[in-house]
C-alpha positions in Angstrom: 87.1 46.1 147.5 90.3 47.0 149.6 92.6 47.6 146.8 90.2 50.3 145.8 91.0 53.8 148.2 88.0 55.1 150.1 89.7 58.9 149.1 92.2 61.1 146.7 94.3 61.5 149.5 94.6 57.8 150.8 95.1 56.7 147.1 97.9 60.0 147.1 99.7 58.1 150.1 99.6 54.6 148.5 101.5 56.0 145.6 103.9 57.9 147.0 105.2 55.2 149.0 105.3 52.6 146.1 107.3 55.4 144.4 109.8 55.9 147.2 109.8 52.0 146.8 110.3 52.0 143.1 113.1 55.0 143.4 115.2 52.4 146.0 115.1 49.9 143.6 112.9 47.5 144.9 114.6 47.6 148.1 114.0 50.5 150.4 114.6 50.2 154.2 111.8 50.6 156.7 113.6 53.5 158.2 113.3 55.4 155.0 109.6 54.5 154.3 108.8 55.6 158.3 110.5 58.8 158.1 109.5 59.9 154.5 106.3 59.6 153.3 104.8 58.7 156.6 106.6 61.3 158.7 107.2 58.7 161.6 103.4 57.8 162.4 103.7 54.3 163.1 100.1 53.6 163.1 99.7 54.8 159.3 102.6 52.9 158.6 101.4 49.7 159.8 98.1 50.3 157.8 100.2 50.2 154.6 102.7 48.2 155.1 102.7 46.4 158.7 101.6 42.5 159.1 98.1 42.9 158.6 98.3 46.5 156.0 96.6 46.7 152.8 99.4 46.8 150.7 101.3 43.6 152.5 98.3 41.9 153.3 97.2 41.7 149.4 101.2 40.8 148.5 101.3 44.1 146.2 104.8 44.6 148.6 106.9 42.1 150.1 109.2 42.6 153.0 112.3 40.8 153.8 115.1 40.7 156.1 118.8 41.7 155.5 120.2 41.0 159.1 118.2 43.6 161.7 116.9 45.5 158.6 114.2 45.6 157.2 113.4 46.2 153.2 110.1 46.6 151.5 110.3 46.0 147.5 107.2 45.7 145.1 106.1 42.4 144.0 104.4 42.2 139.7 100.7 42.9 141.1 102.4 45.6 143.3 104.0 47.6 140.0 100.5 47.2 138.0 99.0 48.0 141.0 101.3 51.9 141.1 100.3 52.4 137.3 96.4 51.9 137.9 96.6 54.4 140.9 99.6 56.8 138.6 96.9 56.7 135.8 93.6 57.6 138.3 95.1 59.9 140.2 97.1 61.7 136.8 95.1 61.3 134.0 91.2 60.7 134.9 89.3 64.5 135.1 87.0 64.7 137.9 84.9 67.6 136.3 84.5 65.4 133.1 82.6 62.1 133.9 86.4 60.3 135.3 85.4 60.8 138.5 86.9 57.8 140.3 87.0 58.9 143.9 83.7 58.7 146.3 85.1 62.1 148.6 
């Protein structure tokens, strides 16, 4: 399932940049999403958020244009979507049966 991350860390990155999303009210620039949480890797960026990224590609974000700029903001799915990964990454114990992550 693509929805589900392969690791911790991948499902850490996911929701850190629907947060920075969710702090910008729904409408965060592309500028601020490439040089925060992705540090200006482009390719990592695209895997998330490009044309063909996960979180794009499965309409959990949306982008749209405000003259040259663009803005990312989270669609319904996309908000459910940040508590499931809030509540696996924050509340399930790996050391107690909640283990949700395969690495």
């Amino acid at each position: 399932m693509p929805l589900s991350p392969d690791t911790k860390k991948e499902a850490e990155k996911r929701l850190t940049v629907l947060k920075m999303i969710e702090v910008f009210a729904d409408k965060c620039a592309k500028s601020t999403l490439l040089n925060g949480p992705f540090g200006g890797d482009d390719r990592a960026f695209d895997r998330l958020l490009g044309p063909a990224g996960i979180l794009t590609r499965t309409s959990l974000v949306k982008a749209t244009m405000d003259g040259r700029v663009t803005y990312y903001g989270r669609t319904e799915a996309g908000k459910i979507y940040q508590q499931i990964l809030d509540t696996e990454l924050n509340f399930l114990d790996p050391y107690t049966g909640g283990e949700v992550w395969k690495k």
